[in-house]
Residue frames as a rotation matrix with the C-alpha (Angstrom) as fourth column:
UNK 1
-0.507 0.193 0.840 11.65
-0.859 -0.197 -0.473 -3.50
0.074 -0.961 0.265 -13.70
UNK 2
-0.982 0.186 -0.032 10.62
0.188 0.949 -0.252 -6.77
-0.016 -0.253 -0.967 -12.25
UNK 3
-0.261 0.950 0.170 7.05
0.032 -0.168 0.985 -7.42
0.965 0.262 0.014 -12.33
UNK 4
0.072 0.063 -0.995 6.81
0.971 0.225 0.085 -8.05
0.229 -0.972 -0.045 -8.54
UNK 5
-0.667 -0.376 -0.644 8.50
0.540 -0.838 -0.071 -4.18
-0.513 -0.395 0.762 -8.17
UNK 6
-0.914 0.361 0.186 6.12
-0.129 -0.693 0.709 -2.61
0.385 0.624 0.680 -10.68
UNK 7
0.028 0.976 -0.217 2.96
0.308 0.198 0.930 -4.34
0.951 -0.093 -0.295 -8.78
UNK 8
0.025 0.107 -0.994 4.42
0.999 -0.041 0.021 -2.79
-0.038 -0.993 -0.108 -5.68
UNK 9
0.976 -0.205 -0.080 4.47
-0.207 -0.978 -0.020 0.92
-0.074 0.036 -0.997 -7.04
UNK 10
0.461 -0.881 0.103 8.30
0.023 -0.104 -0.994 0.52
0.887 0.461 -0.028 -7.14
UNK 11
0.488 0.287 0.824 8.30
-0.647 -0.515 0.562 -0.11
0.586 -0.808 -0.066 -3.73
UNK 12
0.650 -0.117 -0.751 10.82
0.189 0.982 0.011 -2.54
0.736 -0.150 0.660 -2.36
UNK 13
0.546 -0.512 0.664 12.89
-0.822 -0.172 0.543 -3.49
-0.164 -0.842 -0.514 0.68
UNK 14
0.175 -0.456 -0.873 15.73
-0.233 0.842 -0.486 -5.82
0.957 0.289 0.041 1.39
UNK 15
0.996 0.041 0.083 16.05
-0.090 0.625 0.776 -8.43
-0.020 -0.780 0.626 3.88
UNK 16
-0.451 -0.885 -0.113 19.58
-0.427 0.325 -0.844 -9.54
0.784 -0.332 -0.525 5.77
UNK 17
0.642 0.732 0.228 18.99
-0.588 0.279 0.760 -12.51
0.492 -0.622 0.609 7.86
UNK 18
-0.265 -0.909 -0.321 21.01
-0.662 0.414 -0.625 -13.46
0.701 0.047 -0.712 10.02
UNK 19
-0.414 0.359 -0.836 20.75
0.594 0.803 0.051 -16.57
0.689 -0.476 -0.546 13.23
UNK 20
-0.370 0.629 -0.684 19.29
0.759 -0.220 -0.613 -13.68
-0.536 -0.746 -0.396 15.54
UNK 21
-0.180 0.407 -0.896 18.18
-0.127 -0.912 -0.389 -10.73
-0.975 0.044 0.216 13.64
UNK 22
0.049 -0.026 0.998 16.72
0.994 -0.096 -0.051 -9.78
0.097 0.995 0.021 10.40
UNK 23
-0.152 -0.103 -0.983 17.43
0.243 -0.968 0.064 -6.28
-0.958 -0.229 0.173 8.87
UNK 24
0.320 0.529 0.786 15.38
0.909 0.062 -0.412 -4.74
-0.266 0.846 -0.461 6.56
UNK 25
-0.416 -0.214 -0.884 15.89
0.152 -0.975 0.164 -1.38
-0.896 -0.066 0.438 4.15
UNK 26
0.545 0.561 -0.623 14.78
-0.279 -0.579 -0.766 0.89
-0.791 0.591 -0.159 1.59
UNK 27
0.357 -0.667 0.654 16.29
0.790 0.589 0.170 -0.36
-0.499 0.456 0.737 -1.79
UNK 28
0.780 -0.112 0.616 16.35
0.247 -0.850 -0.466 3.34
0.576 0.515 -0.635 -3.30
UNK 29
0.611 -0.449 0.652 18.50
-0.678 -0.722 0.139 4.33
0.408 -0.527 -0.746 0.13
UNK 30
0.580 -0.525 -0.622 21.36
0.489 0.836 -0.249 1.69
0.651 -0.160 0.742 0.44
UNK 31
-0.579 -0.756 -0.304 23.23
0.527 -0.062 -0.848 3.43
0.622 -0.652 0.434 2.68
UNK 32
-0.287 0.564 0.774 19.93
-0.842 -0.533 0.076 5.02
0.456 -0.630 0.628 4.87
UNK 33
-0.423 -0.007 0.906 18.75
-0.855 0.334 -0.397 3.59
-0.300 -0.943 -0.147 7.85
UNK 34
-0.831 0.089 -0.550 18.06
-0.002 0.987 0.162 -0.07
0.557 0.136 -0.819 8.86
UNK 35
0.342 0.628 0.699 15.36
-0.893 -0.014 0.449 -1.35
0.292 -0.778 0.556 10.77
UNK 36
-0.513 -0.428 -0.744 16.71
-0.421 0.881 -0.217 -4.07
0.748 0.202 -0.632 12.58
UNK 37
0.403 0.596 0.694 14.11
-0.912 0.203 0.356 -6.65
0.071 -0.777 0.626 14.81
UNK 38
-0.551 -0.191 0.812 14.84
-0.281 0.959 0.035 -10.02
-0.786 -0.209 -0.582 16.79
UNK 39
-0.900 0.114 -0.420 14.58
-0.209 0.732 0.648 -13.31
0.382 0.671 -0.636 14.68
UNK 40
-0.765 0.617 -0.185 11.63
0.541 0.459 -0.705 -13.70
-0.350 -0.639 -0.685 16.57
UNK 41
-0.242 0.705 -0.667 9.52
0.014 -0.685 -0.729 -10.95
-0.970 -0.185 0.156 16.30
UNK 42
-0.733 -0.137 -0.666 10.60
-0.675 0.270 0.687 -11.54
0.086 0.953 -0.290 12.16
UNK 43
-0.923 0.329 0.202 8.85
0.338 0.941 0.011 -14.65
-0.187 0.078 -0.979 12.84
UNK 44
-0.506 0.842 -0.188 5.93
0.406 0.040 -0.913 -12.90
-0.761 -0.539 -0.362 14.15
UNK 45
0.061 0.574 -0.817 5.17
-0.731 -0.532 -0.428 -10.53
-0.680 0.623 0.388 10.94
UNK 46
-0.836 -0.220 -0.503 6.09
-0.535 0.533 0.655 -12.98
0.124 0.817 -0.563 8.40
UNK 47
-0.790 0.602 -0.117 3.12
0.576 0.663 -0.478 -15.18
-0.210 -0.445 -0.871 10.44
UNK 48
-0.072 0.712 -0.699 0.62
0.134 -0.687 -0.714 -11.76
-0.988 -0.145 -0.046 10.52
UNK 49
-0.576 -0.233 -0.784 1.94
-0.807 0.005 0.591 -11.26
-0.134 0.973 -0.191 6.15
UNK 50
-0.996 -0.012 -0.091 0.50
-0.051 0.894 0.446 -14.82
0.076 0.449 -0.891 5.78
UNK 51
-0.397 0.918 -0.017 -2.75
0.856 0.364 -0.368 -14.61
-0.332 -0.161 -0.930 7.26
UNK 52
-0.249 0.045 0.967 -3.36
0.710 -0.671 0.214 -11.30
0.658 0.740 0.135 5.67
């Protein structure tokens, strides 16, 4: 296990970005639901993730 996944509890998601949307899931549930938000709004947490 990756050190990154073991300092998250084993807790990870994947990204899919595409030119208007990103979609994120559960890596344990590859075929359970997506969340999928405008490239924008992406913008906005990634911005809110930085400043803590």
């Amino acid at each position: 296990m990756p050190a990154a996944v073991r300092e998250a509890g084993g807790e990870c998601v994947e990204c899919a970005i595409t030119s208007t949307r990103a979609h994120v899931r559960d890596t344990k549930k590859v075929g359970g639901p997506v969340v999928t938000v405008t490239g924008s709004a992406w913008g906005v947490f990634l911005q809110a993730l930085k400043r803590g």
